[in-house]
C-alpha positions as CSV (number, residue, x, y, z in Angstrom):
1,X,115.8,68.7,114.0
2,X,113.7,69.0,117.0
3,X,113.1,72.8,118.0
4,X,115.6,75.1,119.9
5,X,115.0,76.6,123.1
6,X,115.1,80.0,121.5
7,X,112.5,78.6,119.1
8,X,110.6,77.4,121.8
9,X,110.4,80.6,123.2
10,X,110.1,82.6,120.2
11,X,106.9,84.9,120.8
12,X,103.8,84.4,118.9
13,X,100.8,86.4,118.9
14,X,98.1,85.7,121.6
15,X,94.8,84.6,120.2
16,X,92.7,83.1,123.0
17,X,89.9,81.0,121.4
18,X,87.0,80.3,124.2
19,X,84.1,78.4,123.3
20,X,81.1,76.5,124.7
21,X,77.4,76.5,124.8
22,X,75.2,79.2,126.0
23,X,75.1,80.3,129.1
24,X,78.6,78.7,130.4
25,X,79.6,82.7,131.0
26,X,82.0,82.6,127.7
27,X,81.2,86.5,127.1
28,X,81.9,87.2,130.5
29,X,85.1,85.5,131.3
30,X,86.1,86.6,127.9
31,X,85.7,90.1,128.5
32,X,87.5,89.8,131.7
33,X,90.7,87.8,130.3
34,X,90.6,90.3,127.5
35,X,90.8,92.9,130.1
36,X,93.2,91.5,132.1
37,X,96.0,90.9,129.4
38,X,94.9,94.1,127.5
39,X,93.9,92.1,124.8
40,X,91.2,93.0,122.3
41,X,87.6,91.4,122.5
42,X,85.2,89.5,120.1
43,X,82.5,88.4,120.2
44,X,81.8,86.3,117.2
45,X,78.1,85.4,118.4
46,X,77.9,89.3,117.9
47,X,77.7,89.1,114.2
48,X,75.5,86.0,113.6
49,X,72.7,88.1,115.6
50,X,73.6,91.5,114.0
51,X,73.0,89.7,110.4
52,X,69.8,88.0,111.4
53,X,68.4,91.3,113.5
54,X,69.0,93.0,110.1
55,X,67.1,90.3,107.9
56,X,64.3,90.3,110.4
57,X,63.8,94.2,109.9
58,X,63.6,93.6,106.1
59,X,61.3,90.8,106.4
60,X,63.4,87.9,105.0
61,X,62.3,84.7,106.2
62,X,65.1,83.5,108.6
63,X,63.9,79.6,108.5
64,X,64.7,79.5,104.4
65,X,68.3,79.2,104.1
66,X,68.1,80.4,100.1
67,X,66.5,84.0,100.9
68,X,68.9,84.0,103.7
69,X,71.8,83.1,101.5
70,X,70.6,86.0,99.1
71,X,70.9,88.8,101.7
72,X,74.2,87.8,103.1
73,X,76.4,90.3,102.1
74,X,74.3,93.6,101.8
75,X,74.3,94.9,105.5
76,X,77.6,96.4,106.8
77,X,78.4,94.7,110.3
78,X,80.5,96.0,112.7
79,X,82.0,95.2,115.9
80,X,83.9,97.1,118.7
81,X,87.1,95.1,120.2
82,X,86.9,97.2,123.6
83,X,86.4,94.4,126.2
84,X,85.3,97.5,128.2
85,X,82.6,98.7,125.9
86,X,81.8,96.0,123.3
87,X,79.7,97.2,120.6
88,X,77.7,95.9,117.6
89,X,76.6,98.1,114.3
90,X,74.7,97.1,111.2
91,X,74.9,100.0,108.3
92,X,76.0,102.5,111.2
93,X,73.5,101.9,113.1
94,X,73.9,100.8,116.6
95,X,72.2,97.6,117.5
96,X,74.1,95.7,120.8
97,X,70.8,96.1,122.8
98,X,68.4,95.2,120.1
99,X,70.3,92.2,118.7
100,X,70.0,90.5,122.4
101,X,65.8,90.4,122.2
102,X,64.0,87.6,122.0
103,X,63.2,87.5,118.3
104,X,66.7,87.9,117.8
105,X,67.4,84.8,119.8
106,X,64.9,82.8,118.5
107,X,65.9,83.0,115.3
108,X,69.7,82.9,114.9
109,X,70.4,80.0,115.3
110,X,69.0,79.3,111.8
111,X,70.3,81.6,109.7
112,X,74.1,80.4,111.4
113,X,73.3,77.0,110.2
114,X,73.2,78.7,106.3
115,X,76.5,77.2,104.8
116,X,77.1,81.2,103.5
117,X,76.3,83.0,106.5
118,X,79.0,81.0,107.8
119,X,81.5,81.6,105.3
120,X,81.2,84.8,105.1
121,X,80.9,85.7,108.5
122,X,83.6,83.6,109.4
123,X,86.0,85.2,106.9
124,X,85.0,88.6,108.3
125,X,85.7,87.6,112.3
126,X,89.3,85.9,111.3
127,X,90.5,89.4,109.4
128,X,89.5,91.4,112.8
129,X,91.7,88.6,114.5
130,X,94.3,89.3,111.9
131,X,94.5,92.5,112.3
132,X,94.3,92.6,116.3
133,X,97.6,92.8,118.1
134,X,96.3,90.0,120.7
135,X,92.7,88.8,121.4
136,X,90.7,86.9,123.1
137,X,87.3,85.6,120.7
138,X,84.3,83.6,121.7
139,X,82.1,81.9,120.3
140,X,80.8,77.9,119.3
141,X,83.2,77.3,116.8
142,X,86.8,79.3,117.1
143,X,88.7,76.8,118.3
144,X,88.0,74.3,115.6
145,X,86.9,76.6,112.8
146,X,87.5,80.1,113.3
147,X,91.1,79.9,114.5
148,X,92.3,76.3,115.2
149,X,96.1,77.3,115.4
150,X,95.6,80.0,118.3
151,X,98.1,78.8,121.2
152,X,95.3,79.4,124.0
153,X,91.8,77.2,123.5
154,X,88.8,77.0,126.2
155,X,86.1,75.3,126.4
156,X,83.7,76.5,128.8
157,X,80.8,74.8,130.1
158,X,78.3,74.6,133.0
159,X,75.3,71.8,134.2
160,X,72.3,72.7,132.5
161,X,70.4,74.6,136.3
162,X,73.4,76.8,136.0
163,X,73.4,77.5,132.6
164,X,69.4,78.4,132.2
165,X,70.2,80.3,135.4
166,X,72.5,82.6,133.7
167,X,70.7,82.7,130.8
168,X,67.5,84.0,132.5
169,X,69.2,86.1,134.9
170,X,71.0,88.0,131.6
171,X,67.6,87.9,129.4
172,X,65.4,88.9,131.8
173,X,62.7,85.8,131.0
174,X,61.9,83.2,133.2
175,X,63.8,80.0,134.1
176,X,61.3,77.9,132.3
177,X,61.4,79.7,128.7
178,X,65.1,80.2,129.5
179,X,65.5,76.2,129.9
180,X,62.9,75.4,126.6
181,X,65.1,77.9,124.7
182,X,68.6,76.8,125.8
183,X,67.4,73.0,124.9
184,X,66.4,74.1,121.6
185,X,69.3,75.7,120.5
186,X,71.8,73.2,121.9
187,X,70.2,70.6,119.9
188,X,70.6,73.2,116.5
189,X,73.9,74.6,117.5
190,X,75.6,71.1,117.8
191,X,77.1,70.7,114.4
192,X,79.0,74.2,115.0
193,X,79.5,73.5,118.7
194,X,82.5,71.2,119.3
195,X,85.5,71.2,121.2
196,X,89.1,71.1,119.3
197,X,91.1,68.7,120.5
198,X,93.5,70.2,122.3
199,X,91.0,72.3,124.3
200,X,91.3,73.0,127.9
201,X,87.7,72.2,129.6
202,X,86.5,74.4,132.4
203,X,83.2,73.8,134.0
204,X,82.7,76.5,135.9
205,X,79.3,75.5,137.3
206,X,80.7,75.5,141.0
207,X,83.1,78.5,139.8
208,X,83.0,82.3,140.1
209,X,83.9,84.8,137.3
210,X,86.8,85.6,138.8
211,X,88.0,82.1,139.3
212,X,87.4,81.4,135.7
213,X,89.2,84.4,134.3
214,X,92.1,83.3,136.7
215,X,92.6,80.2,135.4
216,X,92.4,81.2,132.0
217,X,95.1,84.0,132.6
218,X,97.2,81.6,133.8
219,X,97.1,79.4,131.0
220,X,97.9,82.7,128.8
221,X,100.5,83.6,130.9
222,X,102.2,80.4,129.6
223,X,102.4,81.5,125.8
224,X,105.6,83.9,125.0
225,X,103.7,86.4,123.0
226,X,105.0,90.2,121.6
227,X,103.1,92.1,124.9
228,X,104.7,90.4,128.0
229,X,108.1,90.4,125.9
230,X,108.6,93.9,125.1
């Protein structure tokens, strides 16, 4: 038998997956969605570059997936689900400033390709969206991977001048090293960097923030979930 109406309308818990390459502004229109549905926040990029922050300050050589693979579960990682005041910890100490640097960035991409990083990592970001109420998580991969049955997937995007526009403007570096970087880690991000199929895409090249997080609202606002019912 086909579904009910009641069934149909039966709330679910909001998960809104957004994904997308870097620079399409998936952290900011995340946090602002989040925000705006008084939803919790995560940033699943967050914890790739907390782990590899912490090998790089013990010295374990990011490029070699086996000493990587090693390491993987000895640092505690932690992330705050305020989309007001995100934060990032590794063995209670706060890193969400250092993790952004350019060592960081150069190097995560690497240790996120290791086939354990990923499945441990991944188990960790899908209990925080367990035990969430409602939330709104970014990242390459959520959608297909991390949580392929949320009713709410994004896939934001943006031409590359936009993109290594943002990227520099957030970084601080020039457009130039911004563009050289962003090439480089497209090209090893693809295997984790594809759209589910049943995606919405957004390019919000010609967009502003608020436009985005509009339109992603809206399509949130179309799920019956626990919070706009009660």
């Amino acid at each position: 038998m086909g579904d009910t109406d009641e069934d149909a309308a039966t709330p679910v818990k909001l998960i809104v997956a957004v994904d997308g390459p870097s620079g399409s502004g998936k952290s900011s229109a995340s946090r602002g969605v989040a925000s705006a549905l008084d939803l919790e926040y995560l940033d699943t990029g967050a914890t790739y570059r907390a782990l590899t922050w912490w090998l790089l300050s013990h010295g374990i050589d990011t490029t070699d997936p086996a000493a990587v693979a090693a390491h993987v579960r000895e640092p505690l990682i932690e992330v705050g689900t305020d989309p007001r005041a995100p934060w990032t910890s590794v063995d209670g100490v706060d890193v969400s400033t250092a993790i952004r640097g350019r060592e960081v960035t150069g190097a995560v991409s690497a240790v996120a390709r290791v086939p354990e990083v990923r499945a441990h990592l991944i188990a960790m970001q899908r209990d925080i969206i367990a035990d969430s109420a409602g939330i709104v998580a970014e990242g390459r991969d959520i959608g297909t991977v991390v949580a392929p049955d949320a009713p709410v997937k994004v896939f934001l995007t943006a031409d590359l001048a936009a993109r290594a526009s943002r990227r520099a403007e957030q970084a601080n570096w020039s457009a130039d090293a911004t563009r050289s970087d962003q090439d480089r880690r497209d090209r090893m991000d693809a295997p984790q960097s594809g759209m589910a199929a049943d995606a919405v895409e957004i390019d919000s090249t010609g967009l502003s923030l608020d436009q985005v997080v509009d339109i992603i609202v809206r399509m949130a606002k179309r799920v019956p979930h626990p919070r706009r019912n009660s």
